[in-house]
N, C-alpha and C positions, 0 to 999 in steps of 0.2 A: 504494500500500500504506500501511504506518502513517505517521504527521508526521516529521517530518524532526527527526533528533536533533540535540541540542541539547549535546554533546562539544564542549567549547571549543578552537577551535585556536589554535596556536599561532603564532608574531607569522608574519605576511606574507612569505614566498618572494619570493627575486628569480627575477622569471619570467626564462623562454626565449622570446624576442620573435621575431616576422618579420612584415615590413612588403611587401607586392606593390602596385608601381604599376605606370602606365605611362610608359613615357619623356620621355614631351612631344613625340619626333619623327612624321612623318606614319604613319608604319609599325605604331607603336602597339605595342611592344614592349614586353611583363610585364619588371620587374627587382627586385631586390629591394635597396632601399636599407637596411633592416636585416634582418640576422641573425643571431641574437645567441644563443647558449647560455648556459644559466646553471646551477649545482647540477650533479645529476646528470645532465645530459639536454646533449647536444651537439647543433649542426645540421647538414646536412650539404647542400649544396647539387648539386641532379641535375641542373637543367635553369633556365635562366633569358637571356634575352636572345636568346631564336630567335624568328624571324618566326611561328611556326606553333606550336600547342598552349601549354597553362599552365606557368606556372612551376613544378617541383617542387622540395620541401625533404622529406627523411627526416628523422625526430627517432629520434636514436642514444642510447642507454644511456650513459653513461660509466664506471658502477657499479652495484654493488646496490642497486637502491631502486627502490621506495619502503618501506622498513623501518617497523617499527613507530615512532613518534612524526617522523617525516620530513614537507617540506608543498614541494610539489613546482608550478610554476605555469609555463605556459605562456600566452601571447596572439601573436593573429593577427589581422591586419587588412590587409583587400584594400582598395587606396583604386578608386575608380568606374572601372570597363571593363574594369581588369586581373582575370587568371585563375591560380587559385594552387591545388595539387595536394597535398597534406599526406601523405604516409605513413612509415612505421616501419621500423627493420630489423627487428626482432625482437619478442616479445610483450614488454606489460609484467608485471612478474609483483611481486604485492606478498605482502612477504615478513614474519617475527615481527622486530621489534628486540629489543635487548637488556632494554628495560624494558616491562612490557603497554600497551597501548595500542593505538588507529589510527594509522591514517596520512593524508594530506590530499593529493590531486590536485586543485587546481585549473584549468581552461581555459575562457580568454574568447576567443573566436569574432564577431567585426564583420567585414560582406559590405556595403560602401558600394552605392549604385544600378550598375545593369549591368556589377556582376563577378561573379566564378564562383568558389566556394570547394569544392574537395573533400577531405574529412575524413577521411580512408582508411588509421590507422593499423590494425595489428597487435591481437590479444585482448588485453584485460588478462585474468590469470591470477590466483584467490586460493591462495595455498597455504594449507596448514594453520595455523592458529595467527594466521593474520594479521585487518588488519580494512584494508578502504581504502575512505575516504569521498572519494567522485568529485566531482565538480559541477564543471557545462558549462553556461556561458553564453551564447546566440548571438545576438545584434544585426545583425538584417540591416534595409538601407534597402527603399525602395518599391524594384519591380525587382531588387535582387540574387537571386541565383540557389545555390542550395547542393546539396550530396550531403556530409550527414554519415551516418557509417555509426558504430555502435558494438558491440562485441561482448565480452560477459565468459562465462568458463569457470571454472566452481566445482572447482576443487584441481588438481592434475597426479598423472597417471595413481600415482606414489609416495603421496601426500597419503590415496588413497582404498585403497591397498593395506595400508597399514602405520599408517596411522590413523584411517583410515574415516569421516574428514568430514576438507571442503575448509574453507579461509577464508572470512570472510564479505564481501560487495560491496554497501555503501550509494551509490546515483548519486544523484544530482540533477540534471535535463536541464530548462532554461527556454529559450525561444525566443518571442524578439522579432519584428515582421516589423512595419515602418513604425507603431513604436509603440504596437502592439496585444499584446498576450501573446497567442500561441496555442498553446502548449505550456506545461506545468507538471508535471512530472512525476517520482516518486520510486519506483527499487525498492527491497530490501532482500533481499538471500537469501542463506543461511550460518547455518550456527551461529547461535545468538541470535534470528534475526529472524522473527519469529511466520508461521508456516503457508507460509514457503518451499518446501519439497518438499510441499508438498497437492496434491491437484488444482487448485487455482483457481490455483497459479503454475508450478512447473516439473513437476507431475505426474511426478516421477522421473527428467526431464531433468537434463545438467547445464551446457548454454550455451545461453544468452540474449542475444537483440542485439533492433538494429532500425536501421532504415534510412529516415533524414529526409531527403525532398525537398524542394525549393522551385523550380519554373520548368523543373525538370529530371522526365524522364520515367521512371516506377517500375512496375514490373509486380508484379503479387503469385504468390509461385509456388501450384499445385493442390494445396496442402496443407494437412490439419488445424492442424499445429501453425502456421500462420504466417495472419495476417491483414495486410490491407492499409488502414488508416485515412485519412479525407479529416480535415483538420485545418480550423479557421475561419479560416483566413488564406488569400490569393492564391494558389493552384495549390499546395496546402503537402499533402502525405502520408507517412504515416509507417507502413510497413512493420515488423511485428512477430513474432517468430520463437521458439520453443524450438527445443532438438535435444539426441540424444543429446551429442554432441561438436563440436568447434571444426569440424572440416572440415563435417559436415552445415549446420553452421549458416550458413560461408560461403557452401553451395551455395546458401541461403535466402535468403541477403541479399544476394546478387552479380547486380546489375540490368544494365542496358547501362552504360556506361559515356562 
């Protein structure tokens, strides 16, 4: 959609870090030597040190936010062979602060050669009044393997009853794959941002996602609103979805697993 605004932010967030290798023993055991919460955003660790499946970490809320003028940063890096699971309790829902403005989510995403990253939080949510500028960075080497999934919902069911337009949701999604870009990509929709409910974007919908492979296998479901794209990178496809609401849209983006 339009260029990428140009809203200066605010100094540098200390990210919420997590680090997945493997042990060094024969066994080849995911662990996580950092993990680290920062700001608002706590980690919470599910699953790490079994013989069998990824390591899982939830990223927990600690508070409200992202508020208006908040800058919120997360990074993740799988180091080579290990398998790391990323998901949410809860949605992220970005909310008005006290002074106008946006708000800043940053996330950087690096997948070293033959690990597996899965990205599988929860919707971010705009409510009314808000504005949150996204941008996701993902650096994978030759060989890594990924399932990032993302999904935003314009206002909560209150938002649209009592004030009749949702918040607005600027992303920025870049993807690296053995130092080729092959993904560059910007939405914009909400309040403000030219021809978002047209036909040519949400045609009346109100959640949008999509669903980034790499090496991993994606089906496209038989439906108008959702396409399934081959991206110029190694085995790379990206899955793309409207729908009325968060659950349709999961049912959209919910590949094997």
């Amino acid at each position: 959609m339009a260029g990428a605004l140009t809203v200066p932010a605010p100094p540098a967030a200390p990210a919420a870090r997590i680090v997945a290798a493997l042990d060094g023993r024969e066994d080849q055991i995911t662990v996580l030597p950092v993990l680290s919460g920062a700001g608002p955003l706590a980690l919470r660790r599910l699953r790490a040190g079994q013989r069998t499946g990824p390591a899982e970490v939830a990223l927990v809320g600690a508070m409200a936010a992202p508020l208006g003028g908040d800058r919120i940063a997360v990074s993740v890096r799988v180091e080579a062979g290990a398998r790391l699971r990323v998901t949410s309790v809860a949605a992220t829902v970005s909310l008005p602060g006290p002074q106008p403005g946006p708000a800043w989510y940053d996330v950087e995403l690096a997948v070293a050669a033959g690990a597996v990253l899965e990205w599988l939080p929860e919707p971010v949510v705009a409510a009314a009044g808000s504005h949150l500028l996204l941008t996701t960075r993902i650096t994978l080497d030759a060989g890594a393997r990924l399932r990032y999934r993302e999904e935003q919902i314009l206002g909560r069911r209150h938002d649209w009853t009592v004030h009749g337009v949702p918040g607005r949701l600027t992303s920025r999604l870049t993807v690296r794959q053995a130092g080729r870009l092959i993904l560059d990509q910007q939405t914009d929709l909400g309040p403000g941002a030219p021809g978002w409910d047209g036909p040519a974007v949400l045609a009346g919908h109100r959640a949008a996602g999509q669903l980034l492979t790499v090496g991993l296998p994606c089906t496209a479901p038989s439906e108008e609103c959702a396409a399934l794209l081959a991206l110029p990178g190694t085995d790379a496809h990206l899955l793309v979805a409207v729908a009325p609401d968060g659950l349709a849209l999961r049912r959209l983006l919910t590949g094997p697993l």
